[in-house]
DRENZATI-759686 format. One record per residue: residue in three letters; chain; x, y, z of N, C-alpha, C in turn. Coordinates in steps of 0.2 Angstrom, whole numbers, plus 2048, in hexadecimal, padded with zeros to 3 digits. Layout:
residu | chaine | n_east | n_north | n_up | ca_east | ca_north | ca_up | c_east | c_north | c_up
Ala | A | X | Y | Z | X | Y | Z | X | Y | Z
...
END
This chain:
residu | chaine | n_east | n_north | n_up | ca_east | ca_north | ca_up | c_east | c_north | c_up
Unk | A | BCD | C90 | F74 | BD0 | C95 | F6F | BCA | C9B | F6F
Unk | A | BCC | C9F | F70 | BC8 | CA7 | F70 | BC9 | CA9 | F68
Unk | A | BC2 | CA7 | F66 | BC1 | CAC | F5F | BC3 | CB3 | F5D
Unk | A | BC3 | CB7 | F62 | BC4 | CBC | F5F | BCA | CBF | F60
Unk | A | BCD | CBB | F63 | BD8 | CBD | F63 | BDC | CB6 | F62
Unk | A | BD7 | CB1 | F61 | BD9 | CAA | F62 | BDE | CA7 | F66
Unk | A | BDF | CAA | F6C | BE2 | CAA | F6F | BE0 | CA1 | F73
Unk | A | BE4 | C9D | F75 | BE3 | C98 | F74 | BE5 | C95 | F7D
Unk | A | BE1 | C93 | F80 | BE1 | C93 | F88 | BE0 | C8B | F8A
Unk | A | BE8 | C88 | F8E | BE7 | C80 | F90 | BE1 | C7F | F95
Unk | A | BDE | C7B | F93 | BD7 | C77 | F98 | BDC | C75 | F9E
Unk | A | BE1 | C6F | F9D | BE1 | C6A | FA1 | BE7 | C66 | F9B
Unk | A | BE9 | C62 | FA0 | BEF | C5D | F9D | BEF | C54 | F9D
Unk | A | BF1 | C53 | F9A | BEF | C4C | F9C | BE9 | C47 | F9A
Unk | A | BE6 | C4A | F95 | BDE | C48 | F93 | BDE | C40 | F8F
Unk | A | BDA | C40 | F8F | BD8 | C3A | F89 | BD5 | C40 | F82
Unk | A | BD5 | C3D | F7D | BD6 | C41 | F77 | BCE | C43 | F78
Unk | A | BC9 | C3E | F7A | BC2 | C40 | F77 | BBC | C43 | F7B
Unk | A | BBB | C4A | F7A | BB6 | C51 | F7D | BB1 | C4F | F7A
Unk | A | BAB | C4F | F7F | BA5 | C51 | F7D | BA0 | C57 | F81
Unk | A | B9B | C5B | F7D | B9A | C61 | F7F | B91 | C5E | F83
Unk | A | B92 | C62 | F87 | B8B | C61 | F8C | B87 | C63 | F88
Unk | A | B7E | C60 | F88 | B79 | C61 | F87 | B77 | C6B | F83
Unk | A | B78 | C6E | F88 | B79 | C74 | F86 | B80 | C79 | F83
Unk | A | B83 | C73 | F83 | B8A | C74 | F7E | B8E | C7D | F85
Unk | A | B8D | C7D | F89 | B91 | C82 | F8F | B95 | C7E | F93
Unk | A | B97 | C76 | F92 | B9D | C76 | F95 | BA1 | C6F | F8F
Unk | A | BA5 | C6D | F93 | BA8 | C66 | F8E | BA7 | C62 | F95
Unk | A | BA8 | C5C | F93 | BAC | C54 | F96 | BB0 | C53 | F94
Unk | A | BB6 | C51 | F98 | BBC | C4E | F97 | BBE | C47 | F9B
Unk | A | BC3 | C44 | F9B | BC6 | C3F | F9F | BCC | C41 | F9F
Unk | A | BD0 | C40 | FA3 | BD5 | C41 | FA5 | BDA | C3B | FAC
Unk | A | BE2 | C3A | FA8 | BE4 | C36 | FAD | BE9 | C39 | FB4
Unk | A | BE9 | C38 | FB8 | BEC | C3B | FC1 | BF4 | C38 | FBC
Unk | A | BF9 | C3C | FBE | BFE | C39 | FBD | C01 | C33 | FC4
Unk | A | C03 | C2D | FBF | C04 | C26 | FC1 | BFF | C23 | FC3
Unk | A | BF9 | C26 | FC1 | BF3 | C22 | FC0 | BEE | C1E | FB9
Unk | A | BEC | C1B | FB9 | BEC | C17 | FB4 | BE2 | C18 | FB4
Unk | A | BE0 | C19 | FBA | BD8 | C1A | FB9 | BD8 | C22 | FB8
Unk | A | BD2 | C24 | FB3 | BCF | C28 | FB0 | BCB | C2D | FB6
Unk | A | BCD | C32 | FB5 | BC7 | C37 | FB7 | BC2 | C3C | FB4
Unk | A | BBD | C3E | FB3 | BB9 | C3F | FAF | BB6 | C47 | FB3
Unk | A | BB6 | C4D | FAE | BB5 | C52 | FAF | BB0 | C57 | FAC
Unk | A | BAE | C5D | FAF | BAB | C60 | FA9 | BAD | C66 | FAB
Unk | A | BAE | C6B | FA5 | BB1 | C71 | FA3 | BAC | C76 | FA4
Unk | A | BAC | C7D | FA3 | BA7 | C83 | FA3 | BAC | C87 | FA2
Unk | A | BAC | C88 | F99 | BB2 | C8D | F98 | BAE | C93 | F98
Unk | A | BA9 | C96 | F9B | BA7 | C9C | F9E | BA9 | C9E | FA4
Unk | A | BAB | C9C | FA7 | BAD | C9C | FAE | BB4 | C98 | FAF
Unk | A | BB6 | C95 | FAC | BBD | C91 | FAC | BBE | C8B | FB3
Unk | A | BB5 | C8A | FB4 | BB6 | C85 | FBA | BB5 | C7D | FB9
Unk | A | BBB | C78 | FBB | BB7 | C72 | FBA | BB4 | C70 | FBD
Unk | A | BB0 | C6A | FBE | BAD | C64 | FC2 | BAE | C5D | FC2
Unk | A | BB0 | C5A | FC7 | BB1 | C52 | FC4 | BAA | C50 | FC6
Unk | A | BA9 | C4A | FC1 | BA3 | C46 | FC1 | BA5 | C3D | FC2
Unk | A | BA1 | C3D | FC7 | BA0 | C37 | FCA | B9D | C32 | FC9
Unk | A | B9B | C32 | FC0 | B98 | C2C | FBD | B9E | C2A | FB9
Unk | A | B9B | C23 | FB4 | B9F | C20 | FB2 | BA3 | C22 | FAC
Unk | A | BA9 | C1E | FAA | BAF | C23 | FA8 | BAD | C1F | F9F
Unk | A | BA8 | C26 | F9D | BA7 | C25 | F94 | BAC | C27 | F91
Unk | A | BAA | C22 | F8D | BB1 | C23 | F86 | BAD | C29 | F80
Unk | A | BA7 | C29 | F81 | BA2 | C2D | F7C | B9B | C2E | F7F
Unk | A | B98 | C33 | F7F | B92 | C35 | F82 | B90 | C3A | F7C
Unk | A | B88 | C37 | F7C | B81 | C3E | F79 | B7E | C3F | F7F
Unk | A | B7D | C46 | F7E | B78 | C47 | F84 | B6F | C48 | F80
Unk | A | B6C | C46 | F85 | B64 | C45 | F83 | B62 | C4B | F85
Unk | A | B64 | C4D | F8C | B61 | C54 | F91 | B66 | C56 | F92
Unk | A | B64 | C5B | F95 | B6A | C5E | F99 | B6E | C58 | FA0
Unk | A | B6A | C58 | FA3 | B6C | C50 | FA7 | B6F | C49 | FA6
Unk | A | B6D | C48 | FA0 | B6B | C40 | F9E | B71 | C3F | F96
Unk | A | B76 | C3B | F99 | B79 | C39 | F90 | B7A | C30 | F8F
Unk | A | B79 | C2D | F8C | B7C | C2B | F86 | B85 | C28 | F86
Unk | A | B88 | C24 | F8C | B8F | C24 | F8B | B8F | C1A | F88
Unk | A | B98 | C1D | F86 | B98 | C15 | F84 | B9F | C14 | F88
Unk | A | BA0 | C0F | F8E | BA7 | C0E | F90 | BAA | C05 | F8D
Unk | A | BAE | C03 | F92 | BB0 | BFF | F8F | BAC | BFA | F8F
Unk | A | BA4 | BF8 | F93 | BA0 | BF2 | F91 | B9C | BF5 | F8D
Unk | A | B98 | BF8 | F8E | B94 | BF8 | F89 | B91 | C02 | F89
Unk | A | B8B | C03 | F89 | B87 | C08 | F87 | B82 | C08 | F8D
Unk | A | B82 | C0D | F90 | B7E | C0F | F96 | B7C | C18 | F94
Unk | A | B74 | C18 | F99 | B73 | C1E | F99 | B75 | C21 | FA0
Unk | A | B78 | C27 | FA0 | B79 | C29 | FA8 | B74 | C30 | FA8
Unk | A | B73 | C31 | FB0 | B6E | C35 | FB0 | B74 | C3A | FB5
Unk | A | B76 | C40 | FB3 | B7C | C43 | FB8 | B79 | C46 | FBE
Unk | A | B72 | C46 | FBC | B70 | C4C | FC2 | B6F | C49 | FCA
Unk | A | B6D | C40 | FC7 | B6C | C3B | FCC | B70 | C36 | FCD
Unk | A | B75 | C35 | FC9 | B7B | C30 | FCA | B79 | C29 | FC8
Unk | A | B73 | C2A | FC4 | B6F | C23 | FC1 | B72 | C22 | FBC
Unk | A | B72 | C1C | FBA | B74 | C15 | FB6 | B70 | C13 | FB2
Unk | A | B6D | C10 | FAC | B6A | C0B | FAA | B6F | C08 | FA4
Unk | A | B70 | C04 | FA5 | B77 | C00 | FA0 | B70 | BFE | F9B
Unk | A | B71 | C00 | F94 | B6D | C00 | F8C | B70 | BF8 | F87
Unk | A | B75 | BF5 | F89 | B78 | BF1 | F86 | B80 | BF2 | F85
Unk | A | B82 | BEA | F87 | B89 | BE8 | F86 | B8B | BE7 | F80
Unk | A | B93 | BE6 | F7F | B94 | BE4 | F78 | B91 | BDB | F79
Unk | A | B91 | BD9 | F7D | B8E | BD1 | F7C | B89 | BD2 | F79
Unk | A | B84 | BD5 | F7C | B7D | BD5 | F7A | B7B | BD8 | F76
Unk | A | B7E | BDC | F72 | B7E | BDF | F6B | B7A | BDA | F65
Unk | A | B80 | BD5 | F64 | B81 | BD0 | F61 | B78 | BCE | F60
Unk | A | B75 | BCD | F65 | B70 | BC9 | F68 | B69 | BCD | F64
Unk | A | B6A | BD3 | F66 | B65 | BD8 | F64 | B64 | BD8 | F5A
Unk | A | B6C | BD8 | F59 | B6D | BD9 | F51 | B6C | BD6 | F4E
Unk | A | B6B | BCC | F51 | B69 | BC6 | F4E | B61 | BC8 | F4A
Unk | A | B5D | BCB | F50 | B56 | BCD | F4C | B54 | BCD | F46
Unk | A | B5D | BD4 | F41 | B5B | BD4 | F3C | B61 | BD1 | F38
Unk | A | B65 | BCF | F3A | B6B | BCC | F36 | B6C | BC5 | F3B
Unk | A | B6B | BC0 | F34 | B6C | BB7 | F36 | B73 | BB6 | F36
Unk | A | B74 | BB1 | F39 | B7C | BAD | F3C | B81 | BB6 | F40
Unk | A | B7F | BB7 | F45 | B83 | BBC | F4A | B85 | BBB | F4D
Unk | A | B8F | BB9 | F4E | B91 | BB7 | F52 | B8F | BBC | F58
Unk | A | B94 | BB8 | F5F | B93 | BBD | F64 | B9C | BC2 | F63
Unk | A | B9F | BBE | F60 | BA5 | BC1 | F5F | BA6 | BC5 | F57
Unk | A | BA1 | BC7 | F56 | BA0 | BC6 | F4E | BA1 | BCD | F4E
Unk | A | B9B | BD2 | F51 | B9A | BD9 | F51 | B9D | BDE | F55
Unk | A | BA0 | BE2 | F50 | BA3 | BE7 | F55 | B9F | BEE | F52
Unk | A | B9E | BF2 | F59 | B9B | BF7 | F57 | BA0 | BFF | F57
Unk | A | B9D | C04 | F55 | BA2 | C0A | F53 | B9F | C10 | F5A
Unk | A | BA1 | C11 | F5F | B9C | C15 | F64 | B9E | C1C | F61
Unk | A | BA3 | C1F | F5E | BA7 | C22 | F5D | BA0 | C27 | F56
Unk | A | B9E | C21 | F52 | B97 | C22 | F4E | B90 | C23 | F53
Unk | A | B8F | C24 | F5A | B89 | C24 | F5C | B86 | C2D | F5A
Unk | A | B7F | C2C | F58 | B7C | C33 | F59 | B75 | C2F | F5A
Unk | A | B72 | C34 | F5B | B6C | C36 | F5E | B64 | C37 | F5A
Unk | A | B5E | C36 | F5B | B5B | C37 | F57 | B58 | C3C | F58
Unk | A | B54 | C42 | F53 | B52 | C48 | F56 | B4D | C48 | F5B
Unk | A | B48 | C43 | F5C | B44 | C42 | F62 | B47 | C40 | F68
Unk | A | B4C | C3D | F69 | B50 | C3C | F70 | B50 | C34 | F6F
Unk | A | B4D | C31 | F6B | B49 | C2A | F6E | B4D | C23 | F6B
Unk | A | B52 | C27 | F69 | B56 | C22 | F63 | B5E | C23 | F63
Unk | A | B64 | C1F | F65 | B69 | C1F | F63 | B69 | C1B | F5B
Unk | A | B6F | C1D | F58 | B72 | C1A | F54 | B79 | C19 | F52
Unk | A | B7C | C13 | F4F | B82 | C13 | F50 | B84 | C0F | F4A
Unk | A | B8A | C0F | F49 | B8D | C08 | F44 | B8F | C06 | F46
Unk | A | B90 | BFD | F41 | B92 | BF6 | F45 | B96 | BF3 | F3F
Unk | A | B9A | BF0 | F42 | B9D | BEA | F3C | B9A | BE5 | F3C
Unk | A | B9C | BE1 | F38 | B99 | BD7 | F39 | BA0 | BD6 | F34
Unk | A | BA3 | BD7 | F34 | BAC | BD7 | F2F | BAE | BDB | F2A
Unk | A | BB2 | BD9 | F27 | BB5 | BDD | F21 | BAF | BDE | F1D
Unk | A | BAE | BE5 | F1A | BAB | BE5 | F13 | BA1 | BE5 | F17
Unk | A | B9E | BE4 | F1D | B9B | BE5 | F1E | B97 | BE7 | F23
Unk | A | B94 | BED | F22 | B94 | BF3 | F28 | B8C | BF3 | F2A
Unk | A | B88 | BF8 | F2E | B82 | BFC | F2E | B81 | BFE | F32
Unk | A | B7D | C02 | F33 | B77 | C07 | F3A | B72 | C05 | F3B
Unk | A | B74 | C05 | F42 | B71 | C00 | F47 | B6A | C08 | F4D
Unk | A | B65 | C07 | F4B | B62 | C0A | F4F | B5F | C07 | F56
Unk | A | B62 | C09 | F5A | B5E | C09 | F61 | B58 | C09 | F65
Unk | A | B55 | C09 | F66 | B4F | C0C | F6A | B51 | C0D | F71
Unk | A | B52 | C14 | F74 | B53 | C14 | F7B | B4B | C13 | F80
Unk | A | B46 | C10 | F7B | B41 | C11 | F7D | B3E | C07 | F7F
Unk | A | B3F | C06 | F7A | B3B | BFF | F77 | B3F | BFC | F73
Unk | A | B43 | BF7 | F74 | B47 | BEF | F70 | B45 | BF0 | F6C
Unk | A | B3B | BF1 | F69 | B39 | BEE | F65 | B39 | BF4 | F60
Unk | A | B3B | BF9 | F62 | B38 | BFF | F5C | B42 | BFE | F58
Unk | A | B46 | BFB | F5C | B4F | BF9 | F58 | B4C | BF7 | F51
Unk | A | B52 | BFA | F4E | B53 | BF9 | F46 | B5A | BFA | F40
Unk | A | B5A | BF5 | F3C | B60 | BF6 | F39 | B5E | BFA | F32
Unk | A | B61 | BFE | F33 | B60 | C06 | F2D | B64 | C03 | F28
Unk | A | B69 | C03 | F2A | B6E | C04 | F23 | B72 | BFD | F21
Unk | A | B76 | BFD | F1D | B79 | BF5 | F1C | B7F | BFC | F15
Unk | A | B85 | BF9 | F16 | B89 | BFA | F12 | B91 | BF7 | F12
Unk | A | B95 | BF8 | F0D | B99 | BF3 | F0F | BA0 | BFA | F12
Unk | A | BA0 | BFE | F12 | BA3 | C03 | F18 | B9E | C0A | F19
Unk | A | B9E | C0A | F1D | B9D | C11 | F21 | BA2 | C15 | F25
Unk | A | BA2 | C1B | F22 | BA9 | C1D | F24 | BA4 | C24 | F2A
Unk | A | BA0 | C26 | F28 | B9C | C2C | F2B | B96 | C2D | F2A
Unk | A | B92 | C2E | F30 | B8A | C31 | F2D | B85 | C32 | F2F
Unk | A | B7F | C37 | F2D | B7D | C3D | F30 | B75 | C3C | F2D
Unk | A | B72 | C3D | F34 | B69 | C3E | F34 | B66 | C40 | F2F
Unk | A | B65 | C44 | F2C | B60 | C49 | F28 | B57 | C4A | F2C
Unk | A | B57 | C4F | F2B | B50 | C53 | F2D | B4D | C4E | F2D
Unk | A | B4C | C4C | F27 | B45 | C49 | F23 | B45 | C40 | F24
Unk | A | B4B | C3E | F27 | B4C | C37 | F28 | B50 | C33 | F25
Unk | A | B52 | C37 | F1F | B57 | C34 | F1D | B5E | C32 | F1E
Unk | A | B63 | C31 | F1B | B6A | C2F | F1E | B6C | C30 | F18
Unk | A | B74 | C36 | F1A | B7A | C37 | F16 | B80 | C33 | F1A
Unk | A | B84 | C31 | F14 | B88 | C2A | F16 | B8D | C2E | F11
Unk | A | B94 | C29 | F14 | B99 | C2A | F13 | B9F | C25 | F13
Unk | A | B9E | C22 | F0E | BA1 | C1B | F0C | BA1 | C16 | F07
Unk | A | BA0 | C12 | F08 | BA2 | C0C | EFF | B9B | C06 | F00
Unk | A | B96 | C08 | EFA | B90 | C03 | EFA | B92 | C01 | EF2
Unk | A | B8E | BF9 | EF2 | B91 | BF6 | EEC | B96 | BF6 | EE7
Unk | A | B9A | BF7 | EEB | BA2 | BF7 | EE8 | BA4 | BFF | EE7
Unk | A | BA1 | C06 | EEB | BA3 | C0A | EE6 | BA3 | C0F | EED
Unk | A | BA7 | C13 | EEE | BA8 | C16 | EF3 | BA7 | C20 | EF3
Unk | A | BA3 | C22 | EF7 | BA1 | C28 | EF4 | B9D | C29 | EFA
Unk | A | B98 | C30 | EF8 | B94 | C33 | EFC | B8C | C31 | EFA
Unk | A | B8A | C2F | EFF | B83 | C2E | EFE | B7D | C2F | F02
Unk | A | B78 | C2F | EFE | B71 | C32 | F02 | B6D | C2B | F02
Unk | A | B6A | C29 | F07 | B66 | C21 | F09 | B5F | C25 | F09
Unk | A | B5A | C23 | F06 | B54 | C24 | F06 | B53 | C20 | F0D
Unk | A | B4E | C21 | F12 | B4D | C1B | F15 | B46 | C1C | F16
Unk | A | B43 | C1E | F11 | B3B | C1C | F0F | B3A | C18 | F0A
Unk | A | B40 | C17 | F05 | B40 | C13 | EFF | B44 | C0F | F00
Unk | A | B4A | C10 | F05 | B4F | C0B | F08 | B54 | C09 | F02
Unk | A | B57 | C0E | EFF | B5B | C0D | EF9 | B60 | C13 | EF8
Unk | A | B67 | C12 | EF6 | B6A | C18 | EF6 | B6C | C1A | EEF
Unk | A | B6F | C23 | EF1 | B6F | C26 | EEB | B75 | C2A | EED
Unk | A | B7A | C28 | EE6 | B82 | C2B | EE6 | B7E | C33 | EE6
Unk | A | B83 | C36 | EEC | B83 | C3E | EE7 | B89 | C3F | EE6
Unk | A | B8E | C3F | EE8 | B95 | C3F | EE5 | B99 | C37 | EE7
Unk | A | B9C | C35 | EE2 | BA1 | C30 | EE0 | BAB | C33 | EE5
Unk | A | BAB | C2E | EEA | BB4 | C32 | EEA | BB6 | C2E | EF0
Unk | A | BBA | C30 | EF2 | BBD | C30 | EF8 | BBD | C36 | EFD
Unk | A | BB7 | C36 | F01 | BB8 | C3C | F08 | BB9 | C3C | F10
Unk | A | BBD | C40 | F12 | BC0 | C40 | F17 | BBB | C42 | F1D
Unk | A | BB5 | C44 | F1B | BB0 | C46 | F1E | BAC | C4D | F1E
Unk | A | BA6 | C4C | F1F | BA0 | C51 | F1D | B9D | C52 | F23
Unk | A | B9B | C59 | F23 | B97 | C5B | F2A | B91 | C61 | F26
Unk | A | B8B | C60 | F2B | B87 | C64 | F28 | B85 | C6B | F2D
Unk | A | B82 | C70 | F2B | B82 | C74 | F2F | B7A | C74 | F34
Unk | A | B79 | C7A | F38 | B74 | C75 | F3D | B6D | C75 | F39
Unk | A | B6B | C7B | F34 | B66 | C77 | F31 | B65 | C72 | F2C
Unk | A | B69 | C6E | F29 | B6A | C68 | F25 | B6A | C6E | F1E
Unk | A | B6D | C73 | F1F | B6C | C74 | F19 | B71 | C74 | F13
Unk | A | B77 | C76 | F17 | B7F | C78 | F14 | B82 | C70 | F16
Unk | A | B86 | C70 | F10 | B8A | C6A | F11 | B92 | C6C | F10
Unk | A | B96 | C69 | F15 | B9C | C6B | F13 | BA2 | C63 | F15
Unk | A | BA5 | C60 | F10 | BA8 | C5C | F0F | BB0 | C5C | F0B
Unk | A | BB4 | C57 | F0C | BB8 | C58 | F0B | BBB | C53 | F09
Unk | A | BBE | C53 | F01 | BBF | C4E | EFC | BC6 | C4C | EF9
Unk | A | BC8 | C46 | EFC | BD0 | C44 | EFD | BCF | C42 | EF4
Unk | A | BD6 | C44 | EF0 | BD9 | C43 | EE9 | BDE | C41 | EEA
Unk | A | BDE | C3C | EE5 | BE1 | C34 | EE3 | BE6 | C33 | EEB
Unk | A | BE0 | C32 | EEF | BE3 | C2E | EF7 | BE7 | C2F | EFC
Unk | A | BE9 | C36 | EFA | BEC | C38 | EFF | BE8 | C3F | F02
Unk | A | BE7 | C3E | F08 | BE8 | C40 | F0C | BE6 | C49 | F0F
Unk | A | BED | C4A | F0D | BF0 | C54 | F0D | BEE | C53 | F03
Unk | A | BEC | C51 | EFF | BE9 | C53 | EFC | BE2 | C51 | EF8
Unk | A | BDD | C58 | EFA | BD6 | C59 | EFB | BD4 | C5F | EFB
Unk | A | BCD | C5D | EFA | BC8 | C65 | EF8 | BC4 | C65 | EFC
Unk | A | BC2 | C6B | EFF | BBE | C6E | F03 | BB8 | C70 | F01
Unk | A | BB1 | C6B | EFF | BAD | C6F | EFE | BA6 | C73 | F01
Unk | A | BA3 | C77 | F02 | B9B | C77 | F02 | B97 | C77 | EFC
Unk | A | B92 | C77 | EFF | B8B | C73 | EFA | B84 | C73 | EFE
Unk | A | B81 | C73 | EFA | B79 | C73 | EFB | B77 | C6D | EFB
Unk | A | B72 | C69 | EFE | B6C | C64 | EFC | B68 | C65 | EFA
Unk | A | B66 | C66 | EF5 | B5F | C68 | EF1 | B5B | C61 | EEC
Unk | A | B57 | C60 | EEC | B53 | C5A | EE8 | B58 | C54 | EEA
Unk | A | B5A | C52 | EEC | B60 | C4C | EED | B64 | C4E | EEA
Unk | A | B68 | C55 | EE8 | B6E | C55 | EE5 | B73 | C5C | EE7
Unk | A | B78 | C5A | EE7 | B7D | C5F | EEA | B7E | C63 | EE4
Unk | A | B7D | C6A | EE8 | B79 | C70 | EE4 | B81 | C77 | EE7
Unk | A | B81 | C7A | EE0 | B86 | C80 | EE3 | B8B | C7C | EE5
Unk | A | B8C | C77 | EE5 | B95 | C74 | EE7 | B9B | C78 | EE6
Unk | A | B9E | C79 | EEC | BA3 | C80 | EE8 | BA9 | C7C | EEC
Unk | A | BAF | C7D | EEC | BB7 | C7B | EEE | BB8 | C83 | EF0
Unk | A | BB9 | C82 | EF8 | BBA | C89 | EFC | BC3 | C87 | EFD
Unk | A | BC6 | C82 | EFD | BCC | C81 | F01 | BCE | C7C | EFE
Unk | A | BD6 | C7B | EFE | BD8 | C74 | EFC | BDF | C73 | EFF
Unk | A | BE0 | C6D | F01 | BE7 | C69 | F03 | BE7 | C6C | F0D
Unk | A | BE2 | C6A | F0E | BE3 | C6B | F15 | BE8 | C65 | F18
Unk | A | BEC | C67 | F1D | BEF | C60 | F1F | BEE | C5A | F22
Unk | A | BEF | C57 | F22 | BEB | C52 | F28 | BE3 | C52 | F2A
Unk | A | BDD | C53 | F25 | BD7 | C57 | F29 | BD3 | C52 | F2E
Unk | A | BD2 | C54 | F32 | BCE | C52 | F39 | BC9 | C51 | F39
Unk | A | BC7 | C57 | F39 | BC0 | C59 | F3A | BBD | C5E | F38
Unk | A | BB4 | C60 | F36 | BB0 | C65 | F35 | BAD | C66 | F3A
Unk | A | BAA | C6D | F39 | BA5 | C6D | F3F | BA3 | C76 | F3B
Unk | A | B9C | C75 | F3C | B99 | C7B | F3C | B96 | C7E | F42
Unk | A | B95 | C86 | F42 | B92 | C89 | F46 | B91 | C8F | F43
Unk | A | B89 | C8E | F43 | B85 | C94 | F40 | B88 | C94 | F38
Unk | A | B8A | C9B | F38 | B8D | C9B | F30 | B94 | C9B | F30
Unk | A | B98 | C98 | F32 | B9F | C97 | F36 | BA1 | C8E | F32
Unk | A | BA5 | C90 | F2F | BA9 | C87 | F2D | BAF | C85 | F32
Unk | A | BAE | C82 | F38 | BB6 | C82 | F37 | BB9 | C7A | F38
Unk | A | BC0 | C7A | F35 | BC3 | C74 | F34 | BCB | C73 | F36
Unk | A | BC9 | C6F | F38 | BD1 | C6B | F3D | BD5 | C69 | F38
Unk | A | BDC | C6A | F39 | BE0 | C66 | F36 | BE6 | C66 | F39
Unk | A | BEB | C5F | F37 | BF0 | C60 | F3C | BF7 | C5D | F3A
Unk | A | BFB | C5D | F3B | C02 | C58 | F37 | C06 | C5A | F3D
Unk | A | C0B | C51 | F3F | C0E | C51 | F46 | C11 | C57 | F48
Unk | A | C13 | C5D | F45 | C16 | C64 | F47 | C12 | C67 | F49
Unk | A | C0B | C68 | F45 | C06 | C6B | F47 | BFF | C6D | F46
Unk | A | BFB | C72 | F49 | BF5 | C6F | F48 | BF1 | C77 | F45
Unk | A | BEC | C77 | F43 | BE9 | C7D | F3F | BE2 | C7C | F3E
Unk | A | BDD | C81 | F40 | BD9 | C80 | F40 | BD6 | C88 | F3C
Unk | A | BD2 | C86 | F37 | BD0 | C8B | F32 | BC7 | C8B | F33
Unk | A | BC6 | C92 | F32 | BBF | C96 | F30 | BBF | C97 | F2B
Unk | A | BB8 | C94 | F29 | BB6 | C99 | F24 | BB1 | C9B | F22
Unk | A | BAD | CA3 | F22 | BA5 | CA5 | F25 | BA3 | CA7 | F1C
Unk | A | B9B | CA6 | F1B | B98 | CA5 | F19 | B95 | CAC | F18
Unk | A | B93 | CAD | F1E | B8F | CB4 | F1D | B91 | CBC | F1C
Unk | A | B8E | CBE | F19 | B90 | CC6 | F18 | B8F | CCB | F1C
Unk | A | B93 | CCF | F1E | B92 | CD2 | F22 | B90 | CD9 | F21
END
């Protein structure tokens, strides 16, 4: 979609639902199926020029990229880093061997026990660290840090009984989005004190922060449904949401946030259709 007539222009057909944007954010990755084929093809876009290219490594369900050459995918064994420019491989860990690495810090770990979220991987801002969530059952969640570097530098950050979302901070900390001792809401995890701090109590649909960590904009479901919900931004200031303001309400079905620069914008959708709202910050 073209921002400035929104004119709205088909990629391609036949996709699997999930895009990731390259390193330098100039093209996408997709997968896509050949009709009456059942194996995946994997491409990348350059909506500057409107050219694809198929890629000849393995078919990710979810990729970070680290460089411009080098990401981060998770298929259907496990987690591997691929190098595009070389066609290199290093497989990082299968779901089996997950299990094995997590016993370190959590006792009695089946090998059937643990299921992880690839869908939650990001990155840490030095390059040197995945991080993901995992289950071990109902009611018992956490983040799991990786070391793309060293086994030994691996660490279990977080412990909660759901994580629904959740995001790095500057300074090391962790904002979380989910239900810790029985109470569901938004929360900031100290992880130099290793203790968490409600800043808001609710049910949220999901929060995105803008690229400085400075703006927060979230999105808070009322009494459980869904298409009814507040839209807000807010500040982080001393550990507390500062200037909390309700820009929007009752979006339908909401998706997703994403900021860019001073730009909010937010997905929503109902099986008829789909809408996607701006909303800018800056004066012009």
């Amino acid at each position: 979609m073209r921002m400035d007539d929104n004119a709205v222009q088909d990629i391609v057909t036949n996709t699997d639902y999930r895009v990731d944007f390259t390193y330098d954010r100039t093209k996408i990755i997709y997968t896509r199926y050949k009709q009456g084929s059942k194996n995946p093809e994997t491409f990348t876009y350059d909506w500057k020029n409107g050219v694809s290219q198929k890629l000849g490594q393995n078919q990710a369900y979810k990729r970070i990229f680290l460089n411009e050459n080098v990401y981060v995918g998770f298929d259907d064994t496990g987690y591997k880093e691929v190098d595009l420019s070389s066609g290199k491989e290093r497989e990082l860990f299968t779901y089996k061997e997950f299990p094995s690495r997590l016993s370190r810090f959590v006792a009695n770990v089946s090998e059937n026990g643990v299921v992880t979220n690839p869908d939650s991987m990001t990155i840490s801002k030095d390059r040197n660290h995945i991080f993901m969530v995992f289950a071990l059952g109902q009611n018992n969640e956490g983040i799991y840090r990786y070391s793309l570097q060293d086994d030994k530098n691996d660490e279990l950050i977080v412990r909660a009984e759901e994580i629904l979302q959740y995001s790095l901070l500057n300074n090391g900390d962790i904002m979380l989005n989910g239900r810790v001792n029985g109470t569901s809401g938004i929360f900031l995890y100290d992880s130099s004190n290793k203790e968490y701090k409600m800043l808001k109590k609710g049910d949220f649909l999901g929060f995105e922060w803008d690229e400085s960590r400075s703006r927060l904009a979230y999105m808070q479901m009322l009494d459980e449904q869904r298409s009814k919900n507040e839209l807000h931004v807010a500040y982080l200031r001393n550990d507390i949401l500062q200037s909390d303001t309700i820009i929007y309400r009752n979006i339908q079905s909401f998706y997703k946030l994403t900021w860019l620069e001073d730009s909010l914008f937010v997905g929503g959708s109902t099986l008829d259709s789909s809408e996607i709202y701006r909303f800018t910050f800056k004066v012009w």
